[in-house]
C-alpha positions as CSV (number, residue, x, y, z in Angstrom):
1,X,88.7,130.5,65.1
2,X,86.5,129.9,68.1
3,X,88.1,126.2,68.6
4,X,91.6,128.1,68.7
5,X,90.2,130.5,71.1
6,X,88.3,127.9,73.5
7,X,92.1,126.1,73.2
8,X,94.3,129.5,74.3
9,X,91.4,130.2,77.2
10,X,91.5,126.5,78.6
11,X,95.5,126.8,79.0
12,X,95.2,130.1,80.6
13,X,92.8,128.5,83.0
14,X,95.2,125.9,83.5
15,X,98.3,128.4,84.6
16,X,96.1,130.5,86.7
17,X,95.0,127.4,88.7
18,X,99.1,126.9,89.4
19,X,99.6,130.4,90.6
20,X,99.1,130.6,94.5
21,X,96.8,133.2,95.6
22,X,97.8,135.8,98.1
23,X,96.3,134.7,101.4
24,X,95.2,131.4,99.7
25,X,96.0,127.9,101.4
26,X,97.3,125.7,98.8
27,X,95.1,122.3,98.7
28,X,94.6,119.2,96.8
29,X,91.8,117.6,95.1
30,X,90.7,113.9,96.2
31,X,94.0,113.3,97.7
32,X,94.0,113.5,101.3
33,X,96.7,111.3,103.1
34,X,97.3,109.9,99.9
35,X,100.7,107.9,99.5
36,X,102.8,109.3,96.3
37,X,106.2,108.6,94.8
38,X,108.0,110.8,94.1
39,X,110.3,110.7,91.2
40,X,113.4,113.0,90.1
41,X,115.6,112.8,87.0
42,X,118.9,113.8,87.8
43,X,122.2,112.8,85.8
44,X,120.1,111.8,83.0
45,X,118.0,109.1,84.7
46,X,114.8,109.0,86.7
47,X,114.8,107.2,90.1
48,X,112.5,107.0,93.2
49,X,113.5,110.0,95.5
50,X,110.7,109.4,98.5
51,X,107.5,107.7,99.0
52,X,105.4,109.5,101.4
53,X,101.8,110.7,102.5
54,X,100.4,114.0,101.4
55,X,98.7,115.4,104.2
56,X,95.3,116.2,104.8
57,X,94.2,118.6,102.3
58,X,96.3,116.9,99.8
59,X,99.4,119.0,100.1
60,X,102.6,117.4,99.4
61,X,105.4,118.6,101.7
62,X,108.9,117.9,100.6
63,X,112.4,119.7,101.4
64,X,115.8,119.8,99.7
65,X,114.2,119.9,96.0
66,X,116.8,120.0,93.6
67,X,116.2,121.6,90.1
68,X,115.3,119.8,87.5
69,X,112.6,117.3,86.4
70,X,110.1,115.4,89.0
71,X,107.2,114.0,88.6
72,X,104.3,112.3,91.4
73,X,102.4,109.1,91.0
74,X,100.4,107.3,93.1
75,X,101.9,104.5,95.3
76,X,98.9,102.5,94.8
77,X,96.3,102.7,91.6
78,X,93.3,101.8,94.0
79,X,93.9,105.2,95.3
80,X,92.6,107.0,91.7
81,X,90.0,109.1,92.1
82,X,87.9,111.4,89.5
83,X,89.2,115.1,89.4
84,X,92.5,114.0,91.7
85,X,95.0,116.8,91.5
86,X,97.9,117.5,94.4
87,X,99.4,120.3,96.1
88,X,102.6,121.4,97.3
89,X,104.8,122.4,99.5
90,X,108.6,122.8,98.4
91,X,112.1,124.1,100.1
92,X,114.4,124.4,97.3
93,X,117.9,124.4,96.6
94,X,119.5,126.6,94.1
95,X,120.9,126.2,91.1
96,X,124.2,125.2,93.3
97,X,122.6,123.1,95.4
98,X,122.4,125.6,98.6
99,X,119.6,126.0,100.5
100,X,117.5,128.8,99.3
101,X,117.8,131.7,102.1
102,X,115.3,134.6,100.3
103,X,112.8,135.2,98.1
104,X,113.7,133.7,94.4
105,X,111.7,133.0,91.5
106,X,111.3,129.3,90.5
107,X,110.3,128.9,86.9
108,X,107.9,125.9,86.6
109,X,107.9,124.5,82.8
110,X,105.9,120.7,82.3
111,X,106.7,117.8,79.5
112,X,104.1,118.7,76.8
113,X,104.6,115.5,74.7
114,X,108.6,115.9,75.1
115,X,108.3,120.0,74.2
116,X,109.7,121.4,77.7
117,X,106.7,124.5,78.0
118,X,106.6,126.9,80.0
119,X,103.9,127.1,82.7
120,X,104.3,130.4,85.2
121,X,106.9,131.5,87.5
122,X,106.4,131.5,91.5
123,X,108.3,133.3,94.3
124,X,109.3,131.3,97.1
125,X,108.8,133.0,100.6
126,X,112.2,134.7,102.9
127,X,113.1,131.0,104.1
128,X,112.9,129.7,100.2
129,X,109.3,127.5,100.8
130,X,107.5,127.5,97.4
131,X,103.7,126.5,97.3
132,X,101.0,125.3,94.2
133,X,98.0,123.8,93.6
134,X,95.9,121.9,91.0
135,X,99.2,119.4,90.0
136,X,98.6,116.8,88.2
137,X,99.6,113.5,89.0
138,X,102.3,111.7,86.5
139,X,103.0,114.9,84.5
140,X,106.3,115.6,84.1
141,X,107.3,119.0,85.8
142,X,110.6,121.2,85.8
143,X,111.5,123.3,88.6
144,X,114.4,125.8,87.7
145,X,116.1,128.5,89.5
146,X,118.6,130.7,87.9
147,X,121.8,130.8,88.6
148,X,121.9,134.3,88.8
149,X,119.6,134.1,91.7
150,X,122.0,131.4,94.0
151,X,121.9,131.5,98.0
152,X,125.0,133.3,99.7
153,X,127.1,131.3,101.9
154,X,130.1,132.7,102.8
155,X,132.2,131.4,105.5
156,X,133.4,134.7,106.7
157,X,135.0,133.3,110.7
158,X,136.0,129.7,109.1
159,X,133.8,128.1,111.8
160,X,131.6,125.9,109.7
161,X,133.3,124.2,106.5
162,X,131.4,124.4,103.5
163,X,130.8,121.3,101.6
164,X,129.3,119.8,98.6
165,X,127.8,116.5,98.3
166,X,127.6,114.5,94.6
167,X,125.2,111.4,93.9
168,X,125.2,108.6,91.2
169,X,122.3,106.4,91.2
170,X,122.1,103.5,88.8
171,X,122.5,104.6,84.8
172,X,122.9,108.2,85.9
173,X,126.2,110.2,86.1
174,X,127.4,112.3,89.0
175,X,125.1,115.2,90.1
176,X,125.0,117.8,92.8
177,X,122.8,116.7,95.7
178,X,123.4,119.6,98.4
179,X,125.7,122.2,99.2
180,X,126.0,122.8,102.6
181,X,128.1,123.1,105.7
182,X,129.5,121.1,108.5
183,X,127.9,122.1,112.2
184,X,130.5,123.3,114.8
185,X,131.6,120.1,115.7
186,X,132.9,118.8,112.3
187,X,129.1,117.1,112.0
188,X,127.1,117.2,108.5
189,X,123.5,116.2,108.7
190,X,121.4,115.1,106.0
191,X,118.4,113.7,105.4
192,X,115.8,111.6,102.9
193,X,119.4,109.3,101.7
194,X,118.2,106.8,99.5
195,X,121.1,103.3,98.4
196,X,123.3,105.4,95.8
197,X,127.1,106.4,95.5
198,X,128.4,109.4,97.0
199,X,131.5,111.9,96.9
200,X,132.2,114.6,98.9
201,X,134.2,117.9,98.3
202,X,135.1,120.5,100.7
203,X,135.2,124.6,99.0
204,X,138.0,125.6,98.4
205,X,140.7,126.5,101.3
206,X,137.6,125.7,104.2
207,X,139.6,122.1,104.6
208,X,142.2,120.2,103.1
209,X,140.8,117.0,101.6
210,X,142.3,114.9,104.0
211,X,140.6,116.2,107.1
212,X,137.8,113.8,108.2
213,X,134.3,114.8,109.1
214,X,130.9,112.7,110.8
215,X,127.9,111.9,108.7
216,X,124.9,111.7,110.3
217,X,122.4,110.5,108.0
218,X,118.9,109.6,107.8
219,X,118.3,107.1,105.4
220,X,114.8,106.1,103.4
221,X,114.5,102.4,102.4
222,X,114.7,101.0,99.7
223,X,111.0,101.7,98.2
224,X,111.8,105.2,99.4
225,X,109.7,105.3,102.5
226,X,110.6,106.4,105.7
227,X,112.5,103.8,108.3
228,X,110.4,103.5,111.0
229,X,112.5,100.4,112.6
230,X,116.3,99.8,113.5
231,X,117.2,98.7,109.5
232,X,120.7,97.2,109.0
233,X,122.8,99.6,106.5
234,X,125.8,98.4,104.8
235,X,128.7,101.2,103.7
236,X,131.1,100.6,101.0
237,X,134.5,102.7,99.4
238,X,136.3,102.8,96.7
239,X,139.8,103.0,97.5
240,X,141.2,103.6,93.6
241,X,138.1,105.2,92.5
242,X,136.9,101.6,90.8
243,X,136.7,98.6,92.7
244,X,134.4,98.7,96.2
245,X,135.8,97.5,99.6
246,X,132.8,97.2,102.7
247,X,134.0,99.3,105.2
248,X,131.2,98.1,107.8
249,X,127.8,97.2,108.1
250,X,125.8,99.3,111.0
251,X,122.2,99.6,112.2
252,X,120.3,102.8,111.8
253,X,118.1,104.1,115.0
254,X,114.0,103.6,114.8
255,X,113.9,106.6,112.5
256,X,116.6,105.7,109.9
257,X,119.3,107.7,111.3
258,X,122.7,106.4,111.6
259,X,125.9,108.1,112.2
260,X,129.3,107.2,110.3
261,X,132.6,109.1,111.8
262,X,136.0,109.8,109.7
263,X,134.5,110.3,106.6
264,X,137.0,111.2,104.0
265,X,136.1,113.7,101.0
266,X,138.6,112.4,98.5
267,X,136.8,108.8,98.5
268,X,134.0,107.7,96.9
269,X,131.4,105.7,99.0
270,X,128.1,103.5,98.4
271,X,125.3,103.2,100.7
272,X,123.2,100.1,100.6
273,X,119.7,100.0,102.8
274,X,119.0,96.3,103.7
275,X,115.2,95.6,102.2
């Protein structure tokens, strides 16, 4: 009885340590500035979403986070430390894919030897920011909003087009990646695009499918880091919904961002970063 016991205290421990404190700044453990991967499973397969530095007290600061499983590793081994936990700092999407515009509660579960087990559930702030601390590093961790507790966005005046963006990476089939709208000039701007397929779908009655709209995206490389030079980008369609054509190979700005006009949302398209 007292081993059960120790067992049941140990895991409370653990899920207290993942509930952010009122007032508390959420920190890591041994891994200040340390570069991470970032890894998401969507579509039934895991790929690199990002590579990036955690700042200096270890906090991981990442936007758009989709629901779903994701997991962070260490970019480099020799960066292992005793003790090393993370921290972080994450603006989800809902269940839709909308950016998250109130408080909502995000129920964190992790991969307990392929039993999905649930951890503790956390209330993002008003602009949808949810912090934690004491992570582990490698452990697979689900992030899950219900759909009952979706974003609004309504487009009342008919001034900004709503849209909804899919992705296919390699293995994996089509998931939502954002759902969002076009600025006032006919512009949607996304970031952290990684070398993947897209499609694009307008809601209902904002558009009709064959009214073109600019992409302005900033892209990550292919190791999922940051561009930090003009990188040469190469677009692809798909004309019958099969066989790729190029369209036109372009070079992105000194931060990765590159701009593509008369985007049609009936097409399906494929964005290669040069490595």
């Amino acid at each position: 009885m007292k081993k059960k016991i120790g067992i049941v205290f140990a895991l409370f421990a653990c899920v207290a340590l993942l509930i952010p404190q009122a007032g508390q700044a959420v920190s890591g453990t041994n891994m200040s500035r340390t570069k991470v991967k970032l890894s998401a499973k969507q579509g039934g397969e895991w790929f690199v979403a990002m590579t990036k530095r955690t700042d200096a007290k270890g906090v991981l600061e990442v936007e758009n986070v989709l629901n779903g499983w994701t997991k962070v590793e260490l970019e480099d081994d020799d960066d292992a430390a005793a003790g090393q936990t993370f921290a972080v700092k994450l603006k989800m999407l809902d269940a839709s894919g909308r950016p998250v515009d109130g408080k909502t509660d995000v129920d964190l579960y992790y991969n307990a030897s392929g039993t999905k087990t649930y951890v503790t559930t956390i209330e993002t702030d008003s602009d949808g920011w949810l912090e934690s601390s004491s992570l582990n590093l490698g452990v697979e961790y689900y992030l899950d909003i219900d759909e009952d507790d979706g974003s609004s966005m309504s487009n009342k005046h008919g001034t900004k087009p709503r849209i909804k963006i899919y992705e296919k990476i390699n293995g994996s089939d089509w998931f939502r990646v954002l759902y969002n709208r076009l600025d006032l000039n006919g512009i949607l701007e996304v970031e952290d695009v990684i070398s993947a397929k897209y499609k694009f779908k307008y809601v209902r009655d904002d558009r009709t499918a064959l009214t073109p709209f600019t992409l302005k995206m900033r892209l990550r490389d292919e190791d999922g880091e940051k561009i930090t030079e003009k990188t040469k980008v190469t677009l692809y369609a798909y004309p019958d919904g099969k066989n790729k054509v190029m369209v036109g190979e372009m070079m992105t700005d000194e931060k990765g961002w590159v701009t593509v006009p008369g985007v049609l949302t009936q097409m399906k398209f494929k964005v290669r970063v040069s490595s």
